[in-house]
C-alpha positions in Angstrom: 61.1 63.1 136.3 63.2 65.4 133.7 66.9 63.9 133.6 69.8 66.7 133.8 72.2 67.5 131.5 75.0 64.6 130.8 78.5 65.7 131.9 79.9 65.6 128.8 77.6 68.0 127.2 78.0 70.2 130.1 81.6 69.9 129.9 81.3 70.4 125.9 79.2 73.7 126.1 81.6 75.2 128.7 84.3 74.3 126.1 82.5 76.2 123.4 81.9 79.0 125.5 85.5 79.8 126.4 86.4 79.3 122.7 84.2 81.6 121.8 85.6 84.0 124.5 89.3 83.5 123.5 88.4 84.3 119.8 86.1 87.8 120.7 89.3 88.8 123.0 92.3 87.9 120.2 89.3 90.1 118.0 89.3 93.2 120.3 93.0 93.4 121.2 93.9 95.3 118.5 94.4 92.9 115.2 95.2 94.8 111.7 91.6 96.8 110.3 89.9 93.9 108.4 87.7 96.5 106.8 89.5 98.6 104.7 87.8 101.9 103.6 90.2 102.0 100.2 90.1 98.4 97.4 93.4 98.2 96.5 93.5 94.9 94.1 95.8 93.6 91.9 94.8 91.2 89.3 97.2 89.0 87.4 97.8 89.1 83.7 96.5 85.8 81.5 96.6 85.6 77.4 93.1 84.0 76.8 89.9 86.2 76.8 86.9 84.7 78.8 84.3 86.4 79.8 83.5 84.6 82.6 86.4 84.7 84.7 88.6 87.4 82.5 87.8 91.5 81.4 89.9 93.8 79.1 91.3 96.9 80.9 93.1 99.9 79.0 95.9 101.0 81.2 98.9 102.9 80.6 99.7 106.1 78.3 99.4 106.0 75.5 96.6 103.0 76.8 97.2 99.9 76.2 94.2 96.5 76.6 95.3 93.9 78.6 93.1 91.0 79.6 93.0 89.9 83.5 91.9 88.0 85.7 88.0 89.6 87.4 89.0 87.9 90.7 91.9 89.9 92.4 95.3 87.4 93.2 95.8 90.2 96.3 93.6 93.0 98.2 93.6 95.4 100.2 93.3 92.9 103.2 96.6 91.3 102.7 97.9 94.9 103.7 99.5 95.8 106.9 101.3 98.6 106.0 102.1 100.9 103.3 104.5 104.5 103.5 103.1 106.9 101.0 105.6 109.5 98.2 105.2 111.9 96.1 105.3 110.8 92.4 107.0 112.9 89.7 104.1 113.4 87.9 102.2 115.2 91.0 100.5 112.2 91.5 101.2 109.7 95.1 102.9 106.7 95.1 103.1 104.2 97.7 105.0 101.3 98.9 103.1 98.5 100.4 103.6 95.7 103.0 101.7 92.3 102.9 100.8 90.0 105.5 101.4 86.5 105.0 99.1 85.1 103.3 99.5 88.0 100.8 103.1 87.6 100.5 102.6 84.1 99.8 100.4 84.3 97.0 102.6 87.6 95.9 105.4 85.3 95.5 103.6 82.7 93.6 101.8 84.5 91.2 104.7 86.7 90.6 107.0 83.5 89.9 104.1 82.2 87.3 103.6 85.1 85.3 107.1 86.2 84.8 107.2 88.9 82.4 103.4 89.7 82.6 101.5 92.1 84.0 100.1 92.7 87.9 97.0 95.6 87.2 96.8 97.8 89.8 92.7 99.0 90.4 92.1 101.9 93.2 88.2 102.2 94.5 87.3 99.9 91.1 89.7 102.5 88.7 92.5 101.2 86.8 95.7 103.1 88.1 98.9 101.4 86.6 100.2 98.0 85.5 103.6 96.4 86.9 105.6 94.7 85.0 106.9 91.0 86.9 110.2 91.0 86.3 111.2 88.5 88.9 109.4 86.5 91.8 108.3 88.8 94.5 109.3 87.0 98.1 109.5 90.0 100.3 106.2 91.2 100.5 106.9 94.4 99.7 104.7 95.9 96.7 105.6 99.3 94.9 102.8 101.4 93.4 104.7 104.0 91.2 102.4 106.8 90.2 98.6 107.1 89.8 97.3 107.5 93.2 95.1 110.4 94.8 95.6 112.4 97.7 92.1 111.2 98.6 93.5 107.4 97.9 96.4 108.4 100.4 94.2 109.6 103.1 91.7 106.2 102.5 95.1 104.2 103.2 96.0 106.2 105.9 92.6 105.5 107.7 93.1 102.0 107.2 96.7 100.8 107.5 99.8 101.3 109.7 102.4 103.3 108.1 105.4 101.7 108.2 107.6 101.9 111.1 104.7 103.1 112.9 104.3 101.8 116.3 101.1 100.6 117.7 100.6 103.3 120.4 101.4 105.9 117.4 98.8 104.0 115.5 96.2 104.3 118.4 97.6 108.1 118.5 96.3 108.6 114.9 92.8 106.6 115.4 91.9 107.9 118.9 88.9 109.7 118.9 89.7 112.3 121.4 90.5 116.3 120.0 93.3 115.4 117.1 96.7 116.8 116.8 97.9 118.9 114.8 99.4 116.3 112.2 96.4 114.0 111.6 93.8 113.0 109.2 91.6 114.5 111.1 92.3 118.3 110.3 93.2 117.5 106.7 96.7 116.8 107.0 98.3 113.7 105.1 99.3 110.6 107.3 102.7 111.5 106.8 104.7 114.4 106.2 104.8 114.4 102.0 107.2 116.9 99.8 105.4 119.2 97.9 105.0 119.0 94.0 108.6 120.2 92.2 
């Protein structure tokens, strides 16, 4: 005679089962993109060379070689939001909000290196290096200059602009016919003045 299932395993396996259905529904309700279609990465500064876990970058004009770290200390999925400018070279700049745990390890890496350099690297390519001039605890991170209009509309694709409410963000990502000011006809997320 077969024996049935004990209670507690029963009672164990239902457990499991609405665990898995509370996580799949937190999933689908609309939580930040978690994959990016732009790397933003910044790697933090050190003074020794090692290949293994360092490379030499040239940044900067006239350029400059400054050894970092390979692994990034932040990346593009500690980003929430970010609100896009016009640099005055004719390049975009772009102001960038963290979540927590990117705002966390912001703050910490920017209070160890103090006056070092954070290297900013776009899709792999080296755009600019910021200088740590103090500890970094809001979050915020300012990219000055060195950013495409392709770059823009990656970001744009993948993170809130700030101040953007979700139903505007839902607005800009739905897939019905798009409006006039979208990505989709070839219009920058947001309205950006013209080169002087």
């Amino acid at each position: 005679m077969r024996r049935p299932f004990p209670r507690f395993f029963a009672a164990g396996l239902f457990a499991a089962l609405a665990l898995v259905l509370v996580a799949a529904t937190a999933l689908a309700s609309g939580r930040k993109k978690r994959d990016p279609s732009i790397a933003i990465r910044f790697h933090a500064q050190v003074f020794a060379f090692d290949p293994t876990f360092t490379a030499k970058v040239k940044v900067g004009n006239p350029p400059r070689e400054i050894v970092v770290e390979k692994i990034p200390s932040v990346s593009e999925r500690d980003i929430t939001s970010f609100y896009p400018y016009r640099a005055a070279d004719g390049s975009f700049s772009a102001v960038l909000q963290l979540d927590r745990h990117g705002s966390a390890t912001l703050e910490s890496i920017s209070a160890q290196k103090l006056g070092m350099s954070l290297l900013v690297a776009v899709n792999g390519r080296a755009v600019t290096s910021l200088k740590v001039d103090k500890p970094i605890s809001d979050g915020v991170i300012f990219i000055p200059f060195g950013l495409t209009e392709a770059d823009i509309r990656s970001m744009g694709a993948s993170f809130n602009i700030m101040g953007e409410t979700r139903s505007d963000y839902d607005l800009r990502h739905d897939s019905t016919p798009a409006p006039a000011n979208s990505l989709d006809n070839g219009a920058l997320p947001v309205p950006i003045p013209p080169k002087r």
